[in-house]
C-alpha positions in Angstrom: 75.3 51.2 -134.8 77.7 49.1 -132.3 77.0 46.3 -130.4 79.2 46.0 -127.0 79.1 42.6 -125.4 79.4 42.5 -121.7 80.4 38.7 -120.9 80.3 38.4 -117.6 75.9 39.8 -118.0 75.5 38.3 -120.8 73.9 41.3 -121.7 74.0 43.0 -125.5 74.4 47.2 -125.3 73.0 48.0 -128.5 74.0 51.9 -128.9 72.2 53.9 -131.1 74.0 57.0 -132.1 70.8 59.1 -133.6 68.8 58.4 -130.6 72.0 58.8 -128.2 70.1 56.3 -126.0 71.2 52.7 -124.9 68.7 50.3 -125.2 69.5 46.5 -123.7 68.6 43.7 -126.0 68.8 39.7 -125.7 70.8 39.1 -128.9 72.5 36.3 -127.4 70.9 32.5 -126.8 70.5 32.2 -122.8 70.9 35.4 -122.4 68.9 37.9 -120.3 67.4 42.3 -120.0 66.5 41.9 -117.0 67.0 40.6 -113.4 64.5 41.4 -112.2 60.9 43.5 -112.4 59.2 44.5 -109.3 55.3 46.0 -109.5 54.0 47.8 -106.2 50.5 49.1 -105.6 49.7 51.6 -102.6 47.3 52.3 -100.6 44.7 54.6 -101.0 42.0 56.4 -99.4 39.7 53.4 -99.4 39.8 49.7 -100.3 42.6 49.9 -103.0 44.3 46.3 -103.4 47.6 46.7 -101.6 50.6 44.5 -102.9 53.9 43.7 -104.2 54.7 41.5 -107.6 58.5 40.5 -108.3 59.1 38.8 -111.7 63.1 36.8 -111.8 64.4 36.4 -115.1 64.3 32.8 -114.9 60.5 32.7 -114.6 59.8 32.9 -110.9 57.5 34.8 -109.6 57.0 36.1 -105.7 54.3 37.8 -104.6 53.1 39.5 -101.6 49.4 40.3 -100.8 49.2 42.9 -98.0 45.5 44.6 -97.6 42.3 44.2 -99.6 43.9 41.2 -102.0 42.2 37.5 -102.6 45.7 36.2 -101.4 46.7 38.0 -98.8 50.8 36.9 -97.6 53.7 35.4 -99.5 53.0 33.1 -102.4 54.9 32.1 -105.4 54.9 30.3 -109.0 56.7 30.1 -112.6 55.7 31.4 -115.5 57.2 30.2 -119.2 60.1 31.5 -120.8 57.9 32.7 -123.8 56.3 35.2 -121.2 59.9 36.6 -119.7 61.0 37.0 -123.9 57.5 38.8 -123.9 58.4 40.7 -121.1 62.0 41.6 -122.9 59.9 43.1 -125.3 57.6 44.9 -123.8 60.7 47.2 -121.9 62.0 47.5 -124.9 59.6 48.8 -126.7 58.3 50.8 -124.3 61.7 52.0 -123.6 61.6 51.9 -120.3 65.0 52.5 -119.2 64.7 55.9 -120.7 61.7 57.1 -119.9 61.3 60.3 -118.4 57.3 60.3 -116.1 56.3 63.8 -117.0 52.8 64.4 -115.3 50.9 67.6 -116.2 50.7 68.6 -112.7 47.0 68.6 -112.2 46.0 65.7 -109.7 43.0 63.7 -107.7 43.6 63.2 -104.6 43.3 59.9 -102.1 44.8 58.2 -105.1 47.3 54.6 -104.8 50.7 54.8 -106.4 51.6 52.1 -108.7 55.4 51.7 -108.5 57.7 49.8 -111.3 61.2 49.2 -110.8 63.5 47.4 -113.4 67.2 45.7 -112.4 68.9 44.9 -115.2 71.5 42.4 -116.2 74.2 45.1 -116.3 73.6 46.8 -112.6 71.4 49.7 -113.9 68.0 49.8 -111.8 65.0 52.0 -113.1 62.6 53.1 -111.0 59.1 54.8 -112.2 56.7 56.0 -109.3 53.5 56.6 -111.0 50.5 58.4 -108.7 47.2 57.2 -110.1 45.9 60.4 -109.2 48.4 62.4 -111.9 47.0 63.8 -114.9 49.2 62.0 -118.1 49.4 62.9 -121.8 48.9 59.7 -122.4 48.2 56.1 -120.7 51.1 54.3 -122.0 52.4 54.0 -118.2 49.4 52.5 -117.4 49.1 50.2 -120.4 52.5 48.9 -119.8 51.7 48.6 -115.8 48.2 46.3 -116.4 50.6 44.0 -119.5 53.4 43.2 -116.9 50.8 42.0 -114.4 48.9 40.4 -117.2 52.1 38.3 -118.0 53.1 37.6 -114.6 49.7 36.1 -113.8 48.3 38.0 -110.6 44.9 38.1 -111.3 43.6 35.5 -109.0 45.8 36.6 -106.8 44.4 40.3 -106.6 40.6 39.0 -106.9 39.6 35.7 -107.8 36.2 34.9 -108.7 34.2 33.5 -106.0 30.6 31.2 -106.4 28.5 29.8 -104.1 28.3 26.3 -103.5 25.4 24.3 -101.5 26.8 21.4 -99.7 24.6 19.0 -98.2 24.9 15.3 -96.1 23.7 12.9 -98.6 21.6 11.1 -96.2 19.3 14.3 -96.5 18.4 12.5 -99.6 16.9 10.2 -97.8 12.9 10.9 -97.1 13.4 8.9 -93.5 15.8 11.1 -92.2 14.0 14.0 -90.7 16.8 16.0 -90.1 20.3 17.0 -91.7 23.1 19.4 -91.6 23.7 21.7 -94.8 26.2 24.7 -95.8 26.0 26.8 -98.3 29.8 27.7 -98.9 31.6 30.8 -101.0 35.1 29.5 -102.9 36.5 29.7 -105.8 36.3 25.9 -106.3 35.1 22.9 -104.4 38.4 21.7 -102.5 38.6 25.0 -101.2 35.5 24.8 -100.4 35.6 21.5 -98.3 38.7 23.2 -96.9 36.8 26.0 -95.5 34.5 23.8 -93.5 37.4 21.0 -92.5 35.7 18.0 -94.4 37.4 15.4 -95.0 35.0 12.7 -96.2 33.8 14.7 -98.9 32.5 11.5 -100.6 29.5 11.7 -98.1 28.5 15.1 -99.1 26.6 16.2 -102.6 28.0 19.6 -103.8 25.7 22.2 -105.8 27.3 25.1 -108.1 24.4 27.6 -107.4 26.2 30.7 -108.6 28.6 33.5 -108.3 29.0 35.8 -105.4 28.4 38.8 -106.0 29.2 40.6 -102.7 32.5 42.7 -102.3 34.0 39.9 -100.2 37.5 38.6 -101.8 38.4 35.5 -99.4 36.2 32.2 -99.1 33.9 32.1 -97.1 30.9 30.2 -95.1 27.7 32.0 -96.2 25.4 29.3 -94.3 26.2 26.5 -91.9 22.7 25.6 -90.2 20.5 22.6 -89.6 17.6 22.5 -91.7 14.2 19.9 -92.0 14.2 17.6 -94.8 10.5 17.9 -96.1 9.6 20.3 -94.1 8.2 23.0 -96.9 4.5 22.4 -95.0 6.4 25.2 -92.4 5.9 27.8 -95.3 2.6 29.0 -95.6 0.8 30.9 -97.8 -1.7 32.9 -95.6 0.9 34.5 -94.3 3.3 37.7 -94.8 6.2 37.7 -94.8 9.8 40.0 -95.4 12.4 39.7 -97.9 16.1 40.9 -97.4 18.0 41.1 -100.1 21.8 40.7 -99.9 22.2 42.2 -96.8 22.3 45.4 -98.1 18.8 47.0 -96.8 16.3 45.7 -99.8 13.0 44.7 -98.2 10.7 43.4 -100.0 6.9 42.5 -98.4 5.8 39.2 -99.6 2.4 37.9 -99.9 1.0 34.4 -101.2 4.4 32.6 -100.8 5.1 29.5 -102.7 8.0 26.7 -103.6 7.5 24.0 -105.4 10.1 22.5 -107.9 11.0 22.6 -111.6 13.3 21.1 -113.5 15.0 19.8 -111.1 15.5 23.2 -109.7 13.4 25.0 -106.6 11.0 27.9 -107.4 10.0 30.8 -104.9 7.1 32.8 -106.4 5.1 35.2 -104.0 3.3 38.7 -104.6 5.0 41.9 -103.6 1.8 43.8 -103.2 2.6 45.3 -106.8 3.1 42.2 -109.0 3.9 38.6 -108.7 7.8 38.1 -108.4 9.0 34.5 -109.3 12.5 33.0 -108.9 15.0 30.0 -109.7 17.3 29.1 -107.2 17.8 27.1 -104.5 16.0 26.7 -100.7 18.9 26.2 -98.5 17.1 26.4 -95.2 13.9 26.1 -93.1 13.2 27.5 -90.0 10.4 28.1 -87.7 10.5 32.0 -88.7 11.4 31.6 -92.2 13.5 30.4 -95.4 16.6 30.9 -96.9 17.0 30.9 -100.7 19.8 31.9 -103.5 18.9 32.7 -106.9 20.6 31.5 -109.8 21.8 34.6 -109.8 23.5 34.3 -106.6 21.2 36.5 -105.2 20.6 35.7 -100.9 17.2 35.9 -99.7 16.4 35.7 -96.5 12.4 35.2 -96.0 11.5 35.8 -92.6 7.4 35.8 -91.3 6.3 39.3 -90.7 5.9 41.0 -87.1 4.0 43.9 -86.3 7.8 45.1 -84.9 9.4 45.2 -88.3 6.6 46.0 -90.3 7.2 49.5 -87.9 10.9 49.7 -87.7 11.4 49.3 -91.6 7.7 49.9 -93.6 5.5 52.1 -91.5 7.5 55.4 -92.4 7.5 54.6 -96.3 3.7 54.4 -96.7 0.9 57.1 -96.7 -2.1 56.7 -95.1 -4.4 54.2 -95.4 -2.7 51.4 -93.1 -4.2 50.9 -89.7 -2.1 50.5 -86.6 -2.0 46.9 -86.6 -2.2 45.5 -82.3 -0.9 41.9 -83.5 1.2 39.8 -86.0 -2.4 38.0 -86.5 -4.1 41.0 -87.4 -1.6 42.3 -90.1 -1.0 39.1 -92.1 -5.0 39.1 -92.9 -5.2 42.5 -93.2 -2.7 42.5 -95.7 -4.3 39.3 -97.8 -7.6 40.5 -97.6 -6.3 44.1 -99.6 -4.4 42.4 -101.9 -4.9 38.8 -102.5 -8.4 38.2 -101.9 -9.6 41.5 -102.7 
């Protein structure tokens, strides 16, 4: 075994005559494997995070969010020294220099690509262009892919986790003031959360964690930004029916006997579905003359909206069998409905 030392890198050639490979290694104190690393992800057929990572030997690290990221343009930051020796390793013993990408030749198609390309210290570039879609023998590839992103710290930048965050005027505290402006806000933390809405004296407004988002968005956003009635619950009423629509995705629910009172602090919407009585935690973020808002702790949205003769049509009349009358007014529905299945 010889070890050639190239100066003017600072590299270490550590030649292995059984293997006939040369392998780079960091023998020397300051010096370096790599000048860089660079990690690209294609697009695809679909919403497939579209990007490009670039890791410097010294610990900087560029990225570039294109399509379908939580940061989408040109952002950068440092990572430690203990992650670039980690990094050192991870070529190495991966051997990535030599590796040959060998794919079976059976693919899926409408696949990203996910494309790592190594300078090193010495000139050599490596270059491995790996089709998601490729039948391997065996997932190293992709191990050693998900570690190098792991290391350089992209997660948030690829998808961050997102909650939902009530923020309301603090004079809506305040039982004489009959009427106050309130957001319910989606960030990944409070500043950016003020940010979103351009507040500056955030010391006037109380903030609520109410939970995480669970919709497919990846930027902030401004779920809610409405007036709403401080004590104004007497607009809900229980001898009426009303509709639930659940998370915008086409879940209707018919709602009978509606209630909220609180709890612990916390707001409670129970009502009965015709079928059972349903009964949540959460938060009433808005009243209105046709309805509520409320979120779950779940981070569930719910919009309650009274029931019209009109949707009851468009979205319930096709799903139920006989039985039902063709109802003339809002009126006559709503007592229909209580009469079958509250009062009996």
């Amino acid at each position: 075994m010889i070890f050639l030392v190239d100066q003017k890198a600072k590299c270490v050639f550590q030649h292995t005559w059984l293997f006939d490979t040369i392998q780079l290694t960091d023998k020397l104190g300051g010096s370096h494997l790599f000048e860089t690393i660079m990690l690209e992800r294609t697009m695809c057929y679909g919403n497939c995070p579209i990007y490009r990572v670039e890791i410097y030997h010294n610990g900087i690290v560029r990225w570039e969010g294109i399509e379908f990221v939580s940061k989408v343009g040109s952002y950068s930051w440092k990572i430690s020294q203990e992650k670039i020796k980690k990094l050192h390793k991870l070529l190495l013993d991966f051997d990535f220099r030599t590796y040959d990408y060998q794919p079976t030749g059976l693919i899926k198609t409408d696949h990203p690509s996910c494309i790592t390309t190594v300078r090193y210290c010495d000139g050599f570039k490596k270059e491995i262009n790996h089709y998601l879609g490729d039948e391997l023998l065996d997932e190293s590839i992709t191990v050693l892919e998900t570690e190098i992103e792991k290391l350089a710290g992209t997660r948030k930048y690829i998808r961050q986790p997102l909650y939902m965050y009530r923020i309301i005027h603090r004079q809506a505290k305040k039982l004489n003031d009959s009427v106050s402006t309130g957001y319910v806000v989606v960030a990944n933390n409070v500043k950016e959360a003020f940010d979103l809405l351009e507040l500056t004296d955030t010391h006037h407004w109380i903030v609520d964690k109410i939970g995480k988002d669970t919709s497919d968005k990846l930027q902030p956003y401004v779920l809610m930004r409405e007036k709403y009635q401080v004590g104004s619950l007497a607009l809900i009423r229980n001898d009426l029916m009303y509709f639930v629509h659940l998370n915008e995705v086409g879940n209707f629910l018919i709602a009978l006997d509606v209630q909220i009172y609180q709890e612990a602090e916390k707001d409670v919407l129970t009502f009965f579905d015709t079928n059972r009585e349903r009964r949540f935690h959460g938060n009433l973020t808005l009243i209105h003359a046709e309805g509520f808002s409320f979120v779950t702790e779940r981070g569930d949205n719910m919009e309650v909206c009274i029931g019209t003769v009109d949707t009851f049509n468009r979205n319930w009349r096709r799903q139920l069998e006989g039985g039902v009358p063709d109802f003339l007014t809002d009126e006559e529905m709503h007592h229909w409905y209580r009469k079958r299945f509250i009062i009996g």
